[in-house]
C-alpha positions, 0 to 999 in steps of 0.5 A, spaced: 418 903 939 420 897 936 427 894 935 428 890 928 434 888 925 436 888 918 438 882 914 446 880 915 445 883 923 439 877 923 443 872 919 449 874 924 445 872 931 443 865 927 449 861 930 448 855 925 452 853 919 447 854 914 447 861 915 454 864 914 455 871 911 460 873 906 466 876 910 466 883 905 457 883 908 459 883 915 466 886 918 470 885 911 477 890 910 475 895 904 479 897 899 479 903 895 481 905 888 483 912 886 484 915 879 485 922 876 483 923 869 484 930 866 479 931 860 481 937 856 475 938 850 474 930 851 467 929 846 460 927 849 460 919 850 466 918 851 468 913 856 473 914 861 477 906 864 478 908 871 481 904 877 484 897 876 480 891 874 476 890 881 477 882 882 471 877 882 467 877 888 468 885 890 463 888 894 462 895 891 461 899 898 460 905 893 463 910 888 464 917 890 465 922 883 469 929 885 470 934 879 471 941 876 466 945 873 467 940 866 462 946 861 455 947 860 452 940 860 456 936 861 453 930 865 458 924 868 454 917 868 459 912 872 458 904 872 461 898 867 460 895 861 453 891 863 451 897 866 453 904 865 450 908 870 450 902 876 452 907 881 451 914 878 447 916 873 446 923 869 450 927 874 450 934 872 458 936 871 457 943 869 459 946 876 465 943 880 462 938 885 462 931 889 457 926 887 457 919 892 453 913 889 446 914 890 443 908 886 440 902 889 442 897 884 451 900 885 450 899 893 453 891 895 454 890 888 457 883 888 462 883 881 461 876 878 464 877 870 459 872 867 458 876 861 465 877 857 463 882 852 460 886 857 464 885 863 462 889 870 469 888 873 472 895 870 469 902 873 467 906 867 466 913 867 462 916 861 461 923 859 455 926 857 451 932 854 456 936 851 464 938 850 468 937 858 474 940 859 476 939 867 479 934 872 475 928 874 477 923 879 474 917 882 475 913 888 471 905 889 470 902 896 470 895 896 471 889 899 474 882 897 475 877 902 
């Protein structure tokens, strides 16, 4: 059976100056966000803000999305305003539940603000499919050395 390494591990055991590794890849402190919303027959499409603006430069660890039974068709997406569905998308919030990012593109996501109209710094959660009425809360690992 071989052993192979992935790609900060491999850029760790380099001891040049040219391969440094952002402290939030390699032994960052995480920081988390939490928030609650109470959506009371809140309309499909409408967009919850939570947390505060992540700073420029975090590295999203991941999203863990915890809800009550919310109704009958009720789909949860979470991401930001250049990508609404970045950690989670379609989330069925019919039944109550806990839902952790799955979403190859949200996992080390490195928040870079480039594009004012739509920024990628502010967690977004976005209700789907029908009326919602329940407890929604977020929490948001990253780091940000």
């Amino acid at each position: 059976m071989a052993t192979v390494k992935g790609v900060n591990r491999t850029v760790a055991d380099a001891v040049t100056a040219a391969h440094v590794l952002d402290p939030g890849l390699f032994g960052g402190n995480v920081k988390v966000q939490l928030d609650t919303y109470e959506a009371a027959a809140i309309a499909s499409g409408t967009v919850i803000e939570v947390g505060g603006d992540l700073p420029k430069g975090a590295r999203v660890i991941n999203v863990m999305l915890v809800n009550d039974a919310l109704g009958a068709s009720v789909t949860l997406d979470v991401g930001d305003e250049e990508d609404p569905n970045r950690y989670i998308s379609a989330y069925d919030g019919s039944a109550a539940g806990v839902k952790w990012g799955d979403l190859a593109d949200g996992i080390e996501y490195a928040v870079d603000d480039t594009v004012p109209t739509t920024p990628d710094s502010q967690v977004l959660v976005t209700t789907g499919g029908a009326t919602a009425t329940g407890t929604i809360k977020v929490a948001i690992f990253y780091t940000h050395e």
